[in-house]
C-alpha positions, 0 to 999 in steps of 0.5 A, a space after each residue: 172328778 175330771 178337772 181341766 185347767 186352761 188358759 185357752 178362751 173363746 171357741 177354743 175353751 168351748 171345743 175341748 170342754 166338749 172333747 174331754 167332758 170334763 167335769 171341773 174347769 180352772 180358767 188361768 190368765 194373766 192381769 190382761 184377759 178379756 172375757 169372750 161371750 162363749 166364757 160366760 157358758 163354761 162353768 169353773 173357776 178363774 185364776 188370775 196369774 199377777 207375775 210376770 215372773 216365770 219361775 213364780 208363774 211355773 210354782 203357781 201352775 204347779 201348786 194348782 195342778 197338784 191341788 187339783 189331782 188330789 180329786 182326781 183326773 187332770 187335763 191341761 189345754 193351752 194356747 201358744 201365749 207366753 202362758 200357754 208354754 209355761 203351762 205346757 212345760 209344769 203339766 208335762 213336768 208334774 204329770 198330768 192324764 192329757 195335754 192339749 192345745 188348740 191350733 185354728 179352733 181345733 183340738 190337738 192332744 199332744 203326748 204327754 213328755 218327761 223332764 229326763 233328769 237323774 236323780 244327781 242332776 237334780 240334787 245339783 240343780 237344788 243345790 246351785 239354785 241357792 247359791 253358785 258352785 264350784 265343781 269341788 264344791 258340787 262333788 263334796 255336796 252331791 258325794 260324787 268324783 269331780 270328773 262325774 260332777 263335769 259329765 252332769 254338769 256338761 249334760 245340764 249345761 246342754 239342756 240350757 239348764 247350768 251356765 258358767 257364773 260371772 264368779 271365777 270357776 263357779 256354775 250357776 243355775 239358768 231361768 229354765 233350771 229354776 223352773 225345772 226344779 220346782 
């Protein structure tokens, strides 16, 4: 089965139901959608996304497209709203067979992009999103030597991923590393 999940409305929605043939459709909003005249002819079902959280928002989208590929192939449109991004970000983090997106009421597939975290840079993501850290404290927990434990932090501190906490010599973990490790 072939399943779009979308936040796209209107014409948009219509326009890239009709490119993929798609053959299920979840329509994702927020508490303030408005249904146009051309939703009532697209057939699926609606998720309404009642956070404004976007770590919370990120786990629902990805707690939706992962149920969905238990039936098969999924596709992901999205518009440039604040859902539109967070849904792009989970559909490339999760791996989906296509993104697109709709720019003047034309569809556009976008490629498909990978997060490009180790398996180390993970495990310190986990860690500190339960707690601030110490470099010592990360190279005891992830078993690695504290000059290691510097390069990935500095390398995560590039992607935006890692900050200095307000804690003396402690990092922390951003929004966006939240949402990288869910």
């Amino acid at each position: 089965m072939r399943t779009l999940i979308t936040n796209l409305k209107g014409q948009c929605l219509f326009n890239v139901s009709m490119k993929t043939q798609v053959e299920g459709l979840i329509l994702l909003s927020d508490k303030h959608h408005r249904k146009t005249e051309l939703d009532k002819f697209i057939k699926g079902g609606e998720i309404i996304i009642d956070t404004e959280d976007p770590v919370e928002i990120c786990e629902k989208i990805a707690e939706i497209i992962n149920g969905a590929k238990k039936h098969g192939e999924i596709f992901i449109a999205c518009g440039g709203d604040g859902l539109g991004y967070l849904i792009n970000f989970v559909a490339n983090k999760e791996g989906v067979n296509a993104i697109f997106t709709c720019y003047n009421e034309k569809i556009i597939r976008i490629p498909v992009l990978k997060l490009d975290l180790s398996k180390t840079r993970l495990n310190i993501l986990k860690f500190l999103s339960s707690e601030d850290l110490t470099a010592m404290e990360i190279g005891e927990k992830a078993n690695i030597s504290r000059a290691m434990v510097y390069k990935h932090l500095a390398g995560l501190m590039d992607m935006g991923l890692v900050e200095k906490s307000r804690f003396f010599e402690k990092f922390a973990i951003t929004e966006a590393g939240k949402v990288a490790v869910i």
